[in-house]
C-alpha positions, 0 to 999 in steps of 0.5 A, a space after each residue: 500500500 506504501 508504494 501505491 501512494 506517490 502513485 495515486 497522489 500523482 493520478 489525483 494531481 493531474 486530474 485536479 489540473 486536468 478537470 480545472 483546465 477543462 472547466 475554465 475553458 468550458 467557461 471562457 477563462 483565459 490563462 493567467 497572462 494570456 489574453 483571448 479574443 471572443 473565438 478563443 485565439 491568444 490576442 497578439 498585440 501590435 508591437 508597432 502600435 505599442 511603441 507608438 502609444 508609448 513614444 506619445 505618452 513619453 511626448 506628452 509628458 515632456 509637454 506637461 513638464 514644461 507647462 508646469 515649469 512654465 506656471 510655477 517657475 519665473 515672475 509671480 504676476 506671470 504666472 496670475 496672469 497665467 492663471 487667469 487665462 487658463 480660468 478663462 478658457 476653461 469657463 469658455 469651454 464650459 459655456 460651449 
């Protein structure tokens, strides 16, 4: 009975993974880090989209930097002056 043990411990592993995996497909669960489309296939990403998605997130974050350094940094009146145009375009956006 000893011997037979590790045998059966191991049959019993592999129907547990075997009858999860079967119940997670059959309920549309995709892998831990894996997408999948609606029929089923892994989705690719677009590597090229990728890169470009982040290249523009990189630019607008170089864009807001400078804007802040634009209102914080220098003369103080500029930067009420500065504040006061922003509010009023915002109003103006508003009343659109």
């Amino acid at each position: 009975m000893i011997e037979i043990a590790p045998f059966l411990m191991v049959v019993a592993i592999v129907a547990i993974v075997s009858f999860t995996r079967l119940q997670r497909d059959r309920l549309g669960i995709p892998q831990r880090g894996r997408r999948r489309d609606r029929y089923g296939d892994v989705a690719r990403q677009d590597d090229g989209e990728a890169d470009r998605l982040r290249g523009e997130v990189r630019q607008l974050k170089d864009r807001i930097a400078v804007l802040e350094a634009i209102v914080t940094d220098g003369d103080r009146n500029r930067g009420l002056s500065l504040e006061r145009e922003i509010e009023a375009l915002r109003h103006d956006r508003e009343t659109r």
